[in-house]
Backbone bond lengths (Angstrom), bond angles and torsions (degrees), N, CA, C in turn:
res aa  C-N    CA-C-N  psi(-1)  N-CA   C-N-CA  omega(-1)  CA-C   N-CA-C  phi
1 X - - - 1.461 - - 1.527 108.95 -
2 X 1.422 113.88 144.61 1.168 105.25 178.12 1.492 116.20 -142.15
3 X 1.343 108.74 101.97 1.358 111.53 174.82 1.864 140.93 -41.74
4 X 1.143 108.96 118.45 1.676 89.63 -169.35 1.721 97.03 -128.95
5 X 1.492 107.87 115.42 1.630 114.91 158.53 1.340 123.72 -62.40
6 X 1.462 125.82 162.92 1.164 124.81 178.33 1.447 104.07 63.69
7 X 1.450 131.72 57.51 1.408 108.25 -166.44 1.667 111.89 -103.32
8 X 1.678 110.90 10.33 1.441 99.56 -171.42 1.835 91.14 -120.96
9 X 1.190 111.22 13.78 1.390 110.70 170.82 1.402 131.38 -76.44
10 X 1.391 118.75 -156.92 1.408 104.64 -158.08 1.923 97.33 -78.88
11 X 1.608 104.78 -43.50 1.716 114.51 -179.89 1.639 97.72 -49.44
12 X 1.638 92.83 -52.51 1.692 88.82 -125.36 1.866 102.53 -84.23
13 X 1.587 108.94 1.49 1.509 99.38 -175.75 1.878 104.96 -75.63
14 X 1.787 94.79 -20.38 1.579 88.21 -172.68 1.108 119.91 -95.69
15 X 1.676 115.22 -6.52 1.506 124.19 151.05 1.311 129.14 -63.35
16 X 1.551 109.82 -6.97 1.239 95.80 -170.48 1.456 102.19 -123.98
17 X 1.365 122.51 20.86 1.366 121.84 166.73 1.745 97.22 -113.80
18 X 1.327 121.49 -9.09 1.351 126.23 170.65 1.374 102.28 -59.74
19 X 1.239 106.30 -62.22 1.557 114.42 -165.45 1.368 118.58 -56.95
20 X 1.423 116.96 -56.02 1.430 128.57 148.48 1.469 121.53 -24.30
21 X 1.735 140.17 -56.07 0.723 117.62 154.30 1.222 137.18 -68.76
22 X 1.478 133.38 -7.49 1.161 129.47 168.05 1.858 112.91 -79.61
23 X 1.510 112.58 9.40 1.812 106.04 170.55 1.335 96.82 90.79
24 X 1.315 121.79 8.78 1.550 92.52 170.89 1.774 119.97 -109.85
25 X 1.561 111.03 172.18 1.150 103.71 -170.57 2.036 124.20 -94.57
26 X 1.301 95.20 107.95 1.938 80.72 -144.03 2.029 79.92 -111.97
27 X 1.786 86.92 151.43 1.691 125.08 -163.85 1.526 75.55 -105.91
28 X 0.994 130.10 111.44 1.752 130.56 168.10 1.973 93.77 -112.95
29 X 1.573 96.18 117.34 1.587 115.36 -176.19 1.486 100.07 -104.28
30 X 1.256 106.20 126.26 1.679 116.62 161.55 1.510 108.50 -123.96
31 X 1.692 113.10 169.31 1.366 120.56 151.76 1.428 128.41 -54.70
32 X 1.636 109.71 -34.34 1.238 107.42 -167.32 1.555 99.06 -139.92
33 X 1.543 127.12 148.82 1.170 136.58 -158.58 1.110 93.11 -55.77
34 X 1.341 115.52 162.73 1.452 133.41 164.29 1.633 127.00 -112.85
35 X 1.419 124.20 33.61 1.264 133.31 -136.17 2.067 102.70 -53.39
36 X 1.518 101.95 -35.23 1.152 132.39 -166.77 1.876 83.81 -44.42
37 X 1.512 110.99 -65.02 1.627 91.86 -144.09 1.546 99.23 -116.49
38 X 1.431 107.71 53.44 1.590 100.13 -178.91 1.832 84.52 -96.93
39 X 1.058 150.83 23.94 1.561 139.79 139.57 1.822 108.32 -79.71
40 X 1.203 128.89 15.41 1.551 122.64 161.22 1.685 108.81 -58.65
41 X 1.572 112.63 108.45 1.586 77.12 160.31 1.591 145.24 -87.03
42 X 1.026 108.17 130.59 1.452 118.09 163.60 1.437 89.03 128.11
43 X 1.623 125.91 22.31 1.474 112.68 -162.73 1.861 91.96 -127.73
44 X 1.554 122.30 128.44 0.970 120.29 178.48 1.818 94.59 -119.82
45 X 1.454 114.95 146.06 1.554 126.53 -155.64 1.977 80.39 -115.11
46 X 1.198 99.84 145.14 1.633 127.81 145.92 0.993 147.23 170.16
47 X 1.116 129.02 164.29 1.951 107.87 -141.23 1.656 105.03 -101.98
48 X 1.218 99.72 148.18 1.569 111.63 166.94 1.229 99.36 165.60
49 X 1.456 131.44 178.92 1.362 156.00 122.24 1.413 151.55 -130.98
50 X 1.284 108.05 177.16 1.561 121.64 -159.53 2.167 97.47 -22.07
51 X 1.335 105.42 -48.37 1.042 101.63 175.26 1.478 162.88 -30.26
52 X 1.248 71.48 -29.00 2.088 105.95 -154.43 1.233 102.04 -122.76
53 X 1.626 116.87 89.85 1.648 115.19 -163.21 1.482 90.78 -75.44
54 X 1.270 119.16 -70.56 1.366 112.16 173.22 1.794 137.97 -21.76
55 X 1.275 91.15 -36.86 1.630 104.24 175.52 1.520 108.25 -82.98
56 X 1.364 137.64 -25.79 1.559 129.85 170.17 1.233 126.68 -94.05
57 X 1.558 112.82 2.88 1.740 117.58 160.59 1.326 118.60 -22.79
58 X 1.752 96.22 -57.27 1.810 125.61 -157.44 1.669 89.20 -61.29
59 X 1.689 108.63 -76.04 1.099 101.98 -166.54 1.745 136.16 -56.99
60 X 1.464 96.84 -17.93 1.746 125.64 174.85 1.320 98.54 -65.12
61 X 0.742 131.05 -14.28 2.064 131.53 -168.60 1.353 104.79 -57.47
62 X 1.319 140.48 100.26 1.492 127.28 160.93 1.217 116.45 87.25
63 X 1.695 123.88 7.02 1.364 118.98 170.16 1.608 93.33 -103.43
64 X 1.429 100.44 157.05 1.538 122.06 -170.18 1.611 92.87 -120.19
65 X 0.825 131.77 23.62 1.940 119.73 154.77 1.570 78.64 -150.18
66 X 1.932 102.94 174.15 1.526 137.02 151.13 1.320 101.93 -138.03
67 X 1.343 92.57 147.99 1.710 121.82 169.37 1.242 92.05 -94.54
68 X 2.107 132.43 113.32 1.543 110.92 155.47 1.466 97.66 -100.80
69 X 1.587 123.54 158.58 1.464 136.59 -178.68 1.494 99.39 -162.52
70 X 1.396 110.90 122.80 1.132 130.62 -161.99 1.879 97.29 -106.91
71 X 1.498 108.43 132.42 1.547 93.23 179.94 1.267 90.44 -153.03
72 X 1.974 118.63 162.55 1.192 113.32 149.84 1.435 99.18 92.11
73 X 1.620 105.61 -145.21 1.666 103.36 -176.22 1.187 105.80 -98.22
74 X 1.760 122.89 -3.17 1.918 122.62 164.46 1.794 102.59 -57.99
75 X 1.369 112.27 10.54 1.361 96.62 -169.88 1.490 105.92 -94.10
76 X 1.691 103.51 -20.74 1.331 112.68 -179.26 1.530 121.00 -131.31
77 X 1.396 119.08 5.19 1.612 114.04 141.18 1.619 122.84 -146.54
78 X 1.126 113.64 -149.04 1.544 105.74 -164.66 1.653 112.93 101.42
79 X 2.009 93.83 154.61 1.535 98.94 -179.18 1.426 121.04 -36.07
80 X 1.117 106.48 170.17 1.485 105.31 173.30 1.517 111.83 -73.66
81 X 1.441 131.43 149.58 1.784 123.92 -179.18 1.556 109.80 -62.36
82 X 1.019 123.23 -32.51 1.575 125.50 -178.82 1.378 94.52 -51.32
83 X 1.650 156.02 -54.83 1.030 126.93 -166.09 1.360 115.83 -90.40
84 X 1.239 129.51 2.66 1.756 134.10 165.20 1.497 102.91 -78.79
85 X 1.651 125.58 -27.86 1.409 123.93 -177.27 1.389 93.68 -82.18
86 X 1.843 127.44 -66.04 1.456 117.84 -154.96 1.866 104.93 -52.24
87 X 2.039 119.90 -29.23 1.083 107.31 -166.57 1.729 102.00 -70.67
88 X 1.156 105.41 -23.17 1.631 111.69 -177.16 1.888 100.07 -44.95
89 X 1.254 91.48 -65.87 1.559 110.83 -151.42 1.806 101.55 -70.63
90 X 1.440 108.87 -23.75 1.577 100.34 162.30 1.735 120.28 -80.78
91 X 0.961 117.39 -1.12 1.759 121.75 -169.79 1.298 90.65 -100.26
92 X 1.600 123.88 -22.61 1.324 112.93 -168.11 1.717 131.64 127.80
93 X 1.523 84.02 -17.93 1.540 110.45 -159.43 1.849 98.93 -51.72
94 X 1.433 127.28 130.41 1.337 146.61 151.69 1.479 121.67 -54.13
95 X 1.520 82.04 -77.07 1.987 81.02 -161.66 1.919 91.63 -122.16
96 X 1.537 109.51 145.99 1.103 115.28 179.86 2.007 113.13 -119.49
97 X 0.784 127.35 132.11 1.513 129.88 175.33 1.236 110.79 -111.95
98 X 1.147 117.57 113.03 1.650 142.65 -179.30 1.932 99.42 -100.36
99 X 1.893 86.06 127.47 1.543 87.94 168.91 1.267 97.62 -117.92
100 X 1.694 114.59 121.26 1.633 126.76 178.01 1.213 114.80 -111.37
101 X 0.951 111.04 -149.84 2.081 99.15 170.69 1.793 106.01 -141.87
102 X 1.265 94.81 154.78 1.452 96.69 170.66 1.903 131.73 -61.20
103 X 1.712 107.89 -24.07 1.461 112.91 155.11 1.679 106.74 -58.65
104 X 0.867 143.42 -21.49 1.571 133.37 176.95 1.488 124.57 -75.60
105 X 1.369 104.03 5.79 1.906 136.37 -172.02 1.518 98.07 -123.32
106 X 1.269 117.44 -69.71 1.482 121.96 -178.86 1.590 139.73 -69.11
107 X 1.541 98.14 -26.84 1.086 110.46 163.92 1.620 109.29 -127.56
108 X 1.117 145.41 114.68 1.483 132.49 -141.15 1.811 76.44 -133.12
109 X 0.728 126.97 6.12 1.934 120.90 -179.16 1.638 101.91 -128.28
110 X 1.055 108.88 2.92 1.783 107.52 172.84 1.443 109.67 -51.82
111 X 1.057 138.22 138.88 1.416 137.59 156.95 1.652 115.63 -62.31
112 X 1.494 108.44 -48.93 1.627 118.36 -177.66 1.530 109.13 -57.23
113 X 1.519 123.01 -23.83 1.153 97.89 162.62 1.610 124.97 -151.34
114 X 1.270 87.72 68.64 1.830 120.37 163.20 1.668 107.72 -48.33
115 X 1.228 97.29 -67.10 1.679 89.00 -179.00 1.483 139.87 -65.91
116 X 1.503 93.20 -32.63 1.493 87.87 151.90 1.607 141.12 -65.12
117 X 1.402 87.53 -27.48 1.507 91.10 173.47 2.226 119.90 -91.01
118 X 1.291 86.75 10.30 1.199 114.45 -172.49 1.949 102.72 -91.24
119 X 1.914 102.98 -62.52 1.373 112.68 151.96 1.977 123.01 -34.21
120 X 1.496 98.34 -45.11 1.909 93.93 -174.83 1.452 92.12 -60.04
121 X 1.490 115.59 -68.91 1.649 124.69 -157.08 1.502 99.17 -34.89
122 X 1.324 127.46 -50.56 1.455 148.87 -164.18 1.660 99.28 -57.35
123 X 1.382 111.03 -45.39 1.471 134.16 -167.39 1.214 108.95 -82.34
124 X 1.223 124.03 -57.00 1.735 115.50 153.67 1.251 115.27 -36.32
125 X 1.005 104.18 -84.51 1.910 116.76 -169.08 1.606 113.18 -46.70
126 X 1.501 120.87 -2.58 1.205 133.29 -173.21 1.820 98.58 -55.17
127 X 1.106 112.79 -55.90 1.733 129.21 -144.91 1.860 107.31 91.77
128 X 1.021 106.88 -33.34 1.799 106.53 -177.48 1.695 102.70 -56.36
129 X 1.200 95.55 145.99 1.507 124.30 157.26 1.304 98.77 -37.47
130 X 1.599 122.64 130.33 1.603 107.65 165.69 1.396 96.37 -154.67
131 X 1.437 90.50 158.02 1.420 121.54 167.89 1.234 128.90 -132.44
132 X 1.665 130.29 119.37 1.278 128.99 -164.49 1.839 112.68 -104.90
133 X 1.675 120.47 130.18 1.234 91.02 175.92 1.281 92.30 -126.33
134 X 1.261 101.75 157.31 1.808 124.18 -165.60 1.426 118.17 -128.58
135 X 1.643 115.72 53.78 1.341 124.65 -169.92 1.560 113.92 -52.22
136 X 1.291 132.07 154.36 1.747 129.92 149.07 1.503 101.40 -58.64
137 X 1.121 107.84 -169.02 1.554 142.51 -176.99 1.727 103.64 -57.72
138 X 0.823 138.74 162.19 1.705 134.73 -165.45 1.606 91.13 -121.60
139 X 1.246 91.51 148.79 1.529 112.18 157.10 1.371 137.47 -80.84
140 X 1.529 111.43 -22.14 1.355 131.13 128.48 1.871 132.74 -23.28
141 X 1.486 95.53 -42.91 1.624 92.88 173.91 1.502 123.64 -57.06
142 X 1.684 97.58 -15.08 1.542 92.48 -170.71 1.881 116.82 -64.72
143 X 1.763 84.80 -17.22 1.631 76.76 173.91 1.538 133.45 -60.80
144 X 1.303 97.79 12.41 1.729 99.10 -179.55 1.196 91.98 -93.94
145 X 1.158 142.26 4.81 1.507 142.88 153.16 1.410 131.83 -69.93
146 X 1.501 106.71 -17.90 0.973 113.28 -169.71 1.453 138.86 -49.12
147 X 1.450 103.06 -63.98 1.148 128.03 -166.29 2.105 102.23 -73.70
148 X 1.643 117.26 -34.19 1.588 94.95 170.28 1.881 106.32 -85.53
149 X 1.169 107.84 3.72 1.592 94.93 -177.13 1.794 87.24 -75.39
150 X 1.759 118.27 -70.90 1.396 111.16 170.06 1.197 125.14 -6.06
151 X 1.564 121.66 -54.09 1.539 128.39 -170.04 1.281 103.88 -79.20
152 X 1.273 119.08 -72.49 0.878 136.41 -143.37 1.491 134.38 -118.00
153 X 1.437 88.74 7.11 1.625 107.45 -172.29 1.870 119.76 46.78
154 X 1.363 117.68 20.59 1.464 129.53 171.29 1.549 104.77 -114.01
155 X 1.854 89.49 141.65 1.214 92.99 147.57 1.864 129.02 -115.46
156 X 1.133 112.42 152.14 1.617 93.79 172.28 1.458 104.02 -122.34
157 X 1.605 114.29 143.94 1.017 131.89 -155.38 1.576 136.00 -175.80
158 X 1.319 105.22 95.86 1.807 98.98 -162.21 1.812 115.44 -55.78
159 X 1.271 96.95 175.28 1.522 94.77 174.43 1.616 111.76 74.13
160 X 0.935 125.30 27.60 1.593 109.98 -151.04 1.676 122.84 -72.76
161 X 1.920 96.68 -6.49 2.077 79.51 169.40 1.471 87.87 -120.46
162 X 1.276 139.65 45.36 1.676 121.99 176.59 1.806 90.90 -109.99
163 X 1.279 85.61 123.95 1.747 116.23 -174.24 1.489 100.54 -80.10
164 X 1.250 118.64 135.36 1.432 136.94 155.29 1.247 127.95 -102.78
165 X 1.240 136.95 -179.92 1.746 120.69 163.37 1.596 97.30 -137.21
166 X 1.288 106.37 72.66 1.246 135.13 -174.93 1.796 100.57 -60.14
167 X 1.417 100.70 143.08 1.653 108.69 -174.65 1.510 136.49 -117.04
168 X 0.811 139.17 87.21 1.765 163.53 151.08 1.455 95.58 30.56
169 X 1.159 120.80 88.57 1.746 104.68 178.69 1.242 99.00 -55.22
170 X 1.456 158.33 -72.51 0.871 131.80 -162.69 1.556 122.55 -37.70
171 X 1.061 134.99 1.00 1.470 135.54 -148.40 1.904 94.69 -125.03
172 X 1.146 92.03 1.20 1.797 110.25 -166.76 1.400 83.11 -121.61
173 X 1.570 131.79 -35.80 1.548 89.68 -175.82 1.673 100.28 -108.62
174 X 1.017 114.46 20.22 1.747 102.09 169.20 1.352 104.38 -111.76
175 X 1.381 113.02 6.74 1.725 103.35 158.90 1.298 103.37 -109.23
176 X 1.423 138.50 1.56 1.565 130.15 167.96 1.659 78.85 -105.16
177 X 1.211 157.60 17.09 1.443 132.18 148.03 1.075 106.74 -84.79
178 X 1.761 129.55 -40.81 1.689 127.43 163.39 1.231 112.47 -35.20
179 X 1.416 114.94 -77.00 1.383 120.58 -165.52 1.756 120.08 -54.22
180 X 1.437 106.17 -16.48 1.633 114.96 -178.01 1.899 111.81 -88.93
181 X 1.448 86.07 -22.72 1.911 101.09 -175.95 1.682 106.38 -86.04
182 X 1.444 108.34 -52.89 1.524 92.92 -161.09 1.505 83.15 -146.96
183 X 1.742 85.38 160.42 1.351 119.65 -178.94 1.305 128.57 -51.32
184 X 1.476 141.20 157.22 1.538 150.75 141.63 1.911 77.78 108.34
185 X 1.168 138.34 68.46 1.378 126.08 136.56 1.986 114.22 -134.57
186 X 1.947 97.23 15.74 1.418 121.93 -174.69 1.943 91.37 -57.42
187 X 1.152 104.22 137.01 1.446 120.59 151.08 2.020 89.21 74.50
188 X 0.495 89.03 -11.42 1.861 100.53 173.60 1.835 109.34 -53.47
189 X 1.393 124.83 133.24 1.366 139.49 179.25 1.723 109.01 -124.26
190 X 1.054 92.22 97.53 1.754 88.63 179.40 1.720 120.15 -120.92
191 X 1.331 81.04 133.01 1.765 92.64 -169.44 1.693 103.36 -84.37
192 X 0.986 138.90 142.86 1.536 157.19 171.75 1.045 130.79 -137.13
193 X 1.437 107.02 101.78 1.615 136.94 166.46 1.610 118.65 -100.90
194 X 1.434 97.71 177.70 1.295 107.57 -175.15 1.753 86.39 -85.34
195 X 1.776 86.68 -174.13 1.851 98.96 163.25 1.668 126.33 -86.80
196 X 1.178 95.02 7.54 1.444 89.05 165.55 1.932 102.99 161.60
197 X 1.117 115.71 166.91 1.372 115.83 -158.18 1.701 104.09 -82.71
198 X 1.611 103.51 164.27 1.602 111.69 -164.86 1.228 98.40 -162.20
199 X 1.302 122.66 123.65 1.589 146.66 -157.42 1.504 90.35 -95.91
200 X 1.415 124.45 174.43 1.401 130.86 173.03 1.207 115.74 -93.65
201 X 1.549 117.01 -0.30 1.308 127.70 169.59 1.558 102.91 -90.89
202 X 1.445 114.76 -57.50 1.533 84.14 -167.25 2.024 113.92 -84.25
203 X 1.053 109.90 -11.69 1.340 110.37 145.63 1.887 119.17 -39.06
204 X 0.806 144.96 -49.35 1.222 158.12 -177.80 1.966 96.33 -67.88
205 X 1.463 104.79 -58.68 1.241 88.97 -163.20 1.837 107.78 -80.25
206 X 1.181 107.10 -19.34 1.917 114.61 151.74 1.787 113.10 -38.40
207 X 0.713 97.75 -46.85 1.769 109.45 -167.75 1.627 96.87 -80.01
208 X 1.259 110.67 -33.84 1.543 115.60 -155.01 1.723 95.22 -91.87
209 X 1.769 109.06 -35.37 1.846 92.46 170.28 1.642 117.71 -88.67
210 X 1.622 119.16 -4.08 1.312 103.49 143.33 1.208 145.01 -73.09
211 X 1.566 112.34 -33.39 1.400 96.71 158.68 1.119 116.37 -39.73
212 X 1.770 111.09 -62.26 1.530 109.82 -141.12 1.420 117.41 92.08
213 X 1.216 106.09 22.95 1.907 134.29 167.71 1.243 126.88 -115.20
214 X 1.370 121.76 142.53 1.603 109.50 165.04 1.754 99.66 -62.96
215 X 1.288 122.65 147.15 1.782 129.36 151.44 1.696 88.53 -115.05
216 X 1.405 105.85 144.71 1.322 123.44 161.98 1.593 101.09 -104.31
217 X 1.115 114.56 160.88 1.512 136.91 177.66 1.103 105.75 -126.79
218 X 2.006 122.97 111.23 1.325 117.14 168.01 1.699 100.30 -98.92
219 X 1.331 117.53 135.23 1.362 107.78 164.10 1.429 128.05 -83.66
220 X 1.399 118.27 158.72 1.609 101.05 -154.30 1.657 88.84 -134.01
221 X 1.064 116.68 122.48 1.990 133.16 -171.00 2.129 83.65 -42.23
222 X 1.612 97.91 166.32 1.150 96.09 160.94 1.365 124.08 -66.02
223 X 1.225 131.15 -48.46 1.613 123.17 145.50 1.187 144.80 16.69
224 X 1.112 72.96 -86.82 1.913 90.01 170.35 1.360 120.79 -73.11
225 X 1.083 119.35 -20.71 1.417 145.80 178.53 2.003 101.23 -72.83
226 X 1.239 102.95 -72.51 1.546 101.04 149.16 1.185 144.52 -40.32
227 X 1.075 104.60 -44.69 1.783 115.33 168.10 1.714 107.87 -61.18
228 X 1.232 126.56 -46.15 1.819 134.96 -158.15 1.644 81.72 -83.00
229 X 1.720 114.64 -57.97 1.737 105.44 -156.05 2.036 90.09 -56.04
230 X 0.801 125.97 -85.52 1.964 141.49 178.38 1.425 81.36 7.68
231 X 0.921 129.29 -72.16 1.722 112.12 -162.26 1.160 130.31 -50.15
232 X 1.251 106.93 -16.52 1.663 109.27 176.63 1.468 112.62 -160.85
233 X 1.468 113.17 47.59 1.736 129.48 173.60 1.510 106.58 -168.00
234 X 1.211 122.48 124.61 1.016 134.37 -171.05 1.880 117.12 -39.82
235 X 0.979 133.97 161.91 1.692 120.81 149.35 1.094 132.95 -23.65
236 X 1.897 111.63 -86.12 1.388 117.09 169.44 1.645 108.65 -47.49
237 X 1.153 134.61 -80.82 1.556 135.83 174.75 1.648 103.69 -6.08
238 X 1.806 101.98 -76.68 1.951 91.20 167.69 1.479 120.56 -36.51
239 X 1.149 116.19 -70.73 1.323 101.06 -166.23 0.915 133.66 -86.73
240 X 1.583 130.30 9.90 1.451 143.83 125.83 1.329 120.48 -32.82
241 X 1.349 112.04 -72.89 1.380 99.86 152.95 1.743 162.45 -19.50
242 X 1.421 81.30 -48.96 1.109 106.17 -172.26 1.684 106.25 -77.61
243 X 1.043 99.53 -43.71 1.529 122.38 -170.65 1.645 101.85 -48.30
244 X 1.380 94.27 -46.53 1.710 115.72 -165.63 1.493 108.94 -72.83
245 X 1.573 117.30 -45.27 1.539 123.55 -174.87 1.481 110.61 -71.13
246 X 1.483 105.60 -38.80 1.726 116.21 179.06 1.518 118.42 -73.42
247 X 1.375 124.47 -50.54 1.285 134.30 169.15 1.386 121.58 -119.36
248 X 1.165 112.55 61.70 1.942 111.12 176.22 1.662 102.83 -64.98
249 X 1.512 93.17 153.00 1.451 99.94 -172.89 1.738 89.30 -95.43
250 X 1.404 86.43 179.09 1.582 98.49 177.58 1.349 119.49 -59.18
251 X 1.476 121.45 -29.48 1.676 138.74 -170.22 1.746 86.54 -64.28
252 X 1.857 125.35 -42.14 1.198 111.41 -139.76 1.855 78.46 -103.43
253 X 0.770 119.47 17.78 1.879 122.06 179.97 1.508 104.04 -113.26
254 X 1.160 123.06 3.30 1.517 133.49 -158.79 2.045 83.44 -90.69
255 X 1.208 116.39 154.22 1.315 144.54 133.87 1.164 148.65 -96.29
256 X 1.425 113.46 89.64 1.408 122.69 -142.93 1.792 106.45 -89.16
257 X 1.479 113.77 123.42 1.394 116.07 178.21 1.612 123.12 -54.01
258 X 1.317 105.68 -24.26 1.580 120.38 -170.12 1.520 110.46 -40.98
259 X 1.173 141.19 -41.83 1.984 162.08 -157.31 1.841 58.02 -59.97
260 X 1.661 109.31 -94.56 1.465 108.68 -150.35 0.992 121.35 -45.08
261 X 1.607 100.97 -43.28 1.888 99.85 -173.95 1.781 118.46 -23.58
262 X 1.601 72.75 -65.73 1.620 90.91 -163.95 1.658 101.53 -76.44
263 X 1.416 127.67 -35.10 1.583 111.62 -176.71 1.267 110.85 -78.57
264 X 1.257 113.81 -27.37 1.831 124.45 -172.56 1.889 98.87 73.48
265 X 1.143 118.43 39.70 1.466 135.12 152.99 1.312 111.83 -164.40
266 X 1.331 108.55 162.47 1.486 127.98 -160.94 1.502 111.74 -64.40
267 X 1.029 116.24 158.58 1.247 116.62 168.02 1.553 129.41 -73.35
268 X 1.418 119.01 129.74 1.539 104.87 -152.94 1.628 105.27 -83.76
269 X 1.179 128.06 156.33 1.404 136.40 -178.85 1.534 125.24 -105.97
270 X 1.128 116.92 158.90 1.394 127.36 -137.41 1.298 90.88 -72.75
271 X 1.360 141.63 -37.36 1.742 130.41 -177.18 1.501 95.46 -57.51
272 X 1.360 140.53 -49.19 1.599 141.52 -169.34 1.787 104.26 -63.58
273 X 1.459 125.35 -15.87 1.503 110.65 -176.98 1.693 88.58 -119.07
274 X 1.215 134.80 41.96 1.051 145.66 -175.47 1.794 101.71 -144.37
275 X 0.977 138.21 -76.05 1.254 145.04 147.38 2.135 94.37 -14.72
276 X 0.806 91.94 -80.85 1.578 102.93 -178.21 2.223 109.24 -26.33
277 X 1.640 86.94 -50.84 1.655 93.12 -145.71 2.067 90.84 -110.80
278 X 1.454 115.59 25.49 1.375 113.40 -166.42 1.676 105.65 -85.51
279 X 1.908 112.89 -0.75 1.521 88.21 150.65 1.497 135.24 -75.91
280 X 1.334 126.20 0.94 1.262 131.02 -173.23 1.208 111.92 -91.11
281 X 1.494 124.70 -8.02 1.047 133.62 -174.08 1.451 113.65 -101.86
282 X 1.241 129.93 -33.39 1.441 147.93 -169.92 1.170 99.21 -56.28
């Protein structure tokens, strides 16, 4: 059995129909019920998270891996990780897969992400089997676009030609479905990028030849950019961010082979999770 947190999120909803088709028996943990998909088979739903050592005992019962995925405001408080690992390691738990980020390598003094890098230390020192993954920036974020492309066919968006090599969540959860299924990815650190870098401009015009629409791109000062993220991401988180989209260092411009290593195909690119996700955009 294999337990997976975060299971209705952006990783973990596609990890956990991965797993399912591969025959196994997966505990998919959310914050909030999932009434919708307790007919998955082989998929049993119940609520808790990474947070709440006490609250994932139940679901920890008899699975031999965890999925941890930190999201939201678990990104910046909550128990300490030592008691989500010791409850791991009393239920039984084997091998654990930690999703961290690649700023926790590149920038190792960031404030925005202390806790995750707080979670690895936790994850080492576990004794469990582990595996750490350390994605770039998602290709997924573009959904904060969504709703004025809908209206209005714009996007707004600072930074508008600094290229990323932004990464396919799906491509994040079929390498935390490797590492949860089979052996030799123990003690393993893998960085995950896209196939190659993508500015917020030509992102925009990606979106704009699937429609089959003009999208305009307004760029928005760092400022303002600050002002919209503050409403619903902490301080440090903003300007972690920010730091990263405006001036990535070379480490965060890098293209990391790992997607293939471990899938033995390329890493998929941002028109393919766009193609994929173009009802949200309509």
């Amino acid at each position: 059995m294999i337990t997976v947190t975060g299971a209705t999120g952006t990783i973990g909803r596609t990890l956990v129909q991965l797993l399912a088709e591969a025959g196994e028996e997966v505990v998919a943990v959310s914050r909030s019920p999932r009434q919708a998909a307790t007919d998955v088979q082989g998929v049993r739903w119940a609520q808790g998270h990474v947070g709440d050592a006490a609250g994932m005992r139940a679901p920890l019962t008899g699975a031999r891996a965890l999925f941890v995925v930190l999201g939201g405001t678990l990104n910046a408080w909550g128990e300490p990780p030592e008691l989500l690992l010791r409850a791991a390691t009393d239920a039984g738990v084997q091998r654990v897969v930690l999703v961290s980020s690649q700023v926790s390598a590149t920038r190792p003094e960031a404030p925005s992400h202390a806790r995750l890098r707080a979670y690895e230390a936790a994850v080492r020192a576990s004794g469990l089997d582990f595996t750490i993954l350390r994605p770039g920036g998602f290709a997924s974020n573009a959904l904060a676009w969504a709703e004025t492309i809908r209206a209005k066919r714009t996007v707004f968006a600072p930074f508008a030609d600094v290229a990323l090599p932004v990464v396919d969540p799906a491509d994040i959860a079929a390498v935390a479905a490797t590492a949860l299924r089979e052996d030799g990815h123990g003690g393993r650190v893998y960085e995950l990028t896209g196939p190659e870098p993508i500015s917020p401009r030509q992102q925009t015009a990606v979106v704009s030849a699937a429609l089959g629409e003009e999208v305009t791109l307004v760029e928005l000062s760092r400022e303002e950019a600050h002002a919209a993220m503050s409403r619903f991401m902490p301080e440090e988180a903003v300007t972690g961010t920010l730091d990263v989209l405006g001036a990535p260092l070379p480490s965060e411009l890098r293209i990391s082979p790992d997607v293939e290593t471990v899938l033995g195909r390329p890493a998929g690119g941002f028109g393919g999770w766009v193609e994929r996700n173009l009802p949200a955009f309509r």
